[in-house]
C-alpha positions as CSV (number, residue, x, y, z in Angstrom):
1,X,81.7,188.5,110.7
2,X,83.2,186.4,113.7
3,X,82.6,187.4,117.2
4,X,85.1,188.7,118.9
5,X,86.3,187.1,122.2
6,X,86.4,188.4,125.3
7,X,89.8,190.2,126.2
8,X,90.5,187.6,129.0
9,X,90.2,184.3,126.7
10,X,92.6,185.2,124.5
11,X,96.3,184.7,124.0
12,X,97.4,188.0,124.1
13,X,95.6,188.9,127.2
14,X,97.9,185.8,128.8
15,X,100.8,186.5,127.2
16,X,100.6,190.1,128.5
17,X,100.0,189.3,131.8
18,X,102.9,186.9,131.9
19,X,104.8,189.7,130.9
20,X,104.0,191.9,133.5
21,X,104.6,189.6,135.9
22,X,108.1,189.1,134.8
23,X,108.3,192.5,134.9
24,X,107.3,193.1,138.2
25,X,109.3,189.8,139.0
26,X,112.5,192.1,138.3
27,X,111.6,194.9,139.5
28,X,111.3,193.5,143.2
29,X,114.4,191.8,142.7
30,X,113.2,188.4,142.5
31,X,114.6,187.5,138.8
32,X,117.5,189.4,137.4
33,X,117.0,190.7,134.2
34,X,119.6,188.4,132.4
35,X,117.0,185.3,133.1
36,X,114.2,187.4,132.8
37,X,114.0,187.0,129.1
38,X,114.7,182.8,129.2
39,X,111.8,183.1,131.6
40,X,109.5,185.3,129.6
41,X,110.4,183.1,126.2
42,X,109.2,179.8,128.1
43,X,105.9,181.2,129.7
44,X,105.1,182.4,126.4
45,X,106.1,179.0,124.7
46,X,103.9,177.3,127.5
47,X,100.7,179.5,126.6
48,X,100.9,179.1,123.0
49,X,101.0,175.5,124.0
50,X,98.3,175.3,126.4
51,X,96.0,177.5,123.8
52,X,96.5,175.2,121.2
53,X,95.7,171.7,123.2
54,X,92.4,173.5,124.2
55,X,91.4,174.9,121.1
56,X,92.4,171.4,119.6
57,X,90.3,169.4,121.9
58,X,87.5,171.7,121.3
59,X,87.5,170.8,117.7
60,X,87.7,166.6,118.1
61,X,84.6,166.8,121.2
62,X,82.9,169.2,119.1
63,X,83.4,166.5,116.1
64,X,82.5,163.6,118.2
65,X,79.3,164.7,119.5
66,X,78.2,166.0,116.1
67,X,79.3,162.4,114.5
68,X,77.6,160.7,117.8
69,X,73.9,163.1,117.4
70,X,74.5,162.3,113.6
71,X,74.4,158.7,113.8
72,X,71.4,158.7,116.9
73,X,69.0,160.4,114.6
């Protein structure tokens, strides 16, 4: 079985935070709710995003150091 991540490195957590602070954005009157959803849809967009590219070049260091060690021995 997997271990499970901690809540904070994970998407969800980030995705919830955003929205609560679109949320609380609208409550003090700072957004209005009719952009609050464009806003919410492009912060989540932009997390996806940014989890991906890190998860992504993860995978190709962790390759290249395990081709590098590979080819040292």
């Amino acid at each position: 079985m997997d271990k499970l991540k901690s809540g904070w490195k994970t998407s969800e957590f980030w995705t919830t935070c955003i929205l609560q602070g679109v949320s609380l954005a609208v409550i003090l009157g700072m957004v209005n709710s009719t952009e609050s959803a464009t806003l919410t849809d492009s912060l989540t967009k932009m997390i996806t995003a940014i989890f991906t590219l890190a998860i992504s070049g993860g995978t190709t260091l962790a390759y290249i150091k395990s081709r590098f060690d590979l080819k040292n021995k």
